[in-house]
N, C-alpha and C positions, 0 to 999 in steps of 0.2 A: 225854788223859783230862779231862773235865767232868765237874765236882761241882757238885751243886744243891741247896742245903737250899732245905727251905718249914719256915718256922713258924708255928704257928697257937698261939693262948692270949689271954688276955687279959688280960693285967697289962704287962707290956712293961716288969719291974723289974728283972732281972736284969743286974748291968754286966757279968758276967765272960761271959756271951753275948753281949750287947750289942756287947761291945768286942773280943773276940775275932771274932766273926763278922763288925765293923766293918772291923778288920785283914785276915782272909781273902781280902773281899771287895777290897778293896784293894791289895792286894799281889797277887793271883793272877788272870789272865786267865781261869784254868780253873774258875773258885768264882762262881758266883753264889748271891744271899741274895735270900727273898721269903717278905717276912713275907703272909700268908692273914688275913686281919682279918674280926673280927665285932664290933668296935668301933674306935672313931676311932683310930686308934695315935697316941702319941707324937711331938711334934717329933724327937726324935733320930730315929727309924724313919724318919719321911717323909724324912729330910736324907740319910740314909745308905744307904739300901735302897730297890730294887724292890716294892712293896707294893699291894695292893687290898684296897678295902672290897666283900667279899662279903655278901649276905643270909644273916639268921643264921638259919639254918632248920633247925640241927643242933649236933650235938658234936664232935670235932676229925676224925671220919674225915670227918665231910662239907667242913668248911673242908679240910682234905688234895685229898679228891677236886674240890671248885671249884679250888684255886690247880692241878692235877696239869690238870685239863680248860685252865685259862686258859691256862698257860705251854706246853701239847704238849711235853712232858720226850720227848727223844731217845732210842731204844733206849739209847743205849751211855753213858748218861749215868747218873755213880752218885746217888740219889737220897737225902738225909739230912732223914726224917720228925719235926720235932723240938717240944714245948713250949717254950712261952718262959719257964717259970718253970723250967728246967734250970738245975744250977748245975755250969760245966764244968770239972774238975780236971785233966786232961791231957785235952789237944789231940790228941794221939797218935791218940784214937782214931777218927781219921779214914780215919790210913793202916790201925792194924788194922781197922778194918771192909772196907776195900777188898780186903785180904789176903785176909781168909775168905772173900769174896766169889769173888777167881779162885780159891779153892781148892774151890768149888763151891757153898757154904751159898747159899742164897736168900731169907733170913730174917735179919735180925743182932738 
């Protein structure tokens, strides 16, 4: 199973994303992170993460749909559409999103 977050926003302040998505990404072969940028990100972003500067020509579906066009995301590959000014209180819900997923939802 591959896990793929993109995140797109423009503040890149969040540490409990930050650090946690730091750790995922590191600890699991199956987890890759890319950040979708419409401005310069952050030394921590560039140190830690997969990341591009796209033209900012839009709002976060368009940054989604450039990093979803750059990376060619695998069928079978679960996909985590996320701001970066989220703030994450359990982790958990990675595996229940994957849950409802094979329980058929197509939307989470």
């Amino acid at each position: 199973m591959k896990i793929q977050f993109i995140l797109v926003g423009w503040y890149y302040n969040q540490d409990s994303i930050l650090e946690g998505l730091k750790e995922l990404n590191e600890n699991n072969d199956n987890v890759d992170v890319f950040y979708s940028c419409h401005k310069e990100p952050t030394q921590f972003v560039k140190d830690n993460f997969d990341w591009k500067l796209f033209a900012n020509v839009g709002e976060e579906q368009v940054a989604y749909q450039q990093a979803i066009d750059y990376l060619d995301i695998d069928d079978e590959t679960y996909c985590f559409l996320m701001n970066d000014d989220l703030i994450i209180k359990d982790w958990n819900f990675i595996n229940d999103c994957i849950e409802k997923i094979q329980q058929g939802y197509k939307l989470i």
